[in-house]
Kinemage of the C-alpha trace (Angstrom):
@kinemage 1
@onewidth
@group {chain A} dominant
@subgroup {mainchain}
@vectorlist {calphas} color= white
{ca unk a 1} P -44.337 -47.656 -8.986
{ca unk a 2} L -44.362 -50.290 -11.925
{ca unk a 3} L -44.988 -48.768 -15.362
{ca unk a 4} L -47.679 -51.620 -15.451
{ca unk a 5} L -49.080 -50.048 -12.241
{ca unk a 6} L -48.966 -46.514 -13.768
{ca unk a 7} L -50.612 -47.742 -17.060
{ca unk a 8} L -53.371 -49.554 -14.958
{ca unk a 9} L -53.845 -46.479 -12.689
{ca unk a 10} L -54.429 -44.138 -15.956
{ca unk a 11} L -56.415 -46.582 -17.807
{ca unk a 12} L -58.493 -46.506 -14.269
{ca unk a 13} L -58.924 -42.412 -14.292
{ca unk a 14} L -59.661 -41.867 -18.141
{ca unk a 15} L -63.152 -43.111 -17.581
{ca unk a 16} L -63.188 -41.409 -14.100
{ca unk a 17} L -62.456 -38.581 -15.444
{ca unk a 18} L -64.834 -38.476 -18.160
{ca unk a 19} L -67.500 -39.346 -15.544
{ca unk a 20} L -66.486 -36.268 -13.509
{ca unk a 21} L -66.202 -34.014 -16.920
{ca unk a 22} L -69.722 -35.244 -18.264
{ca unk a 23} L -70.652 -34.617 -14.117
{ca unk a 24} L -69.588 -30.886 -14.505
{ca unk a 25} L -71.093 -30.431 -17.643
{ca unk a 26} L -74.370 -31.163 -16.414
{ca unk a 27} L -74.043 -29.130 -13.499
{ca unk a 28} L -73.254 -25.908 -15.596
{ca unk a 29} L -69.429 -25.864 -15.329
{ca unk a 30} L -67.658 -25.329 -18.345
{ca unk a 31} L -64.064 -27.009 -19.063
{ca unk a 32} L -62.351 -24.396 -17.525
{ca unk a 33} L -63.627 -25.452 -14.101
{ca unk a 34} L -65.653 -21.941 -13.622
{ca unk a 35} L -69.248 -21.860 -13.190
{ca unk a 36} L -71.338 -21.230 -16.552
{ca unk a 37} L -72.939 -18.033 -15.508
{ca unk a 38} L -74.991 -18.238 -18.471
{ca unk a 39} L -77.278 -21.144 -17.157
């Protein structure tokens, strides 16, 4: 894989990411990826 490729592939997932983080936030999972058994 080009480093071009690899740079366009993370500059793709960042906001992906974020989407899913945000996503999991929302749903009551902390950053650890366990539930929040405090909701």
């Amino acid at each position: 894989m080009s480093l071009a490729r690899a740079t366009n592939q993370a500059n793709i997932a960042a906001p992906v990411r974020a989407r899913l983080l945000n996503l999991a936030k929302t749903q009551g999972v902390d950053f650890n990826g366990y539930p929040d058994l405090t909701v």
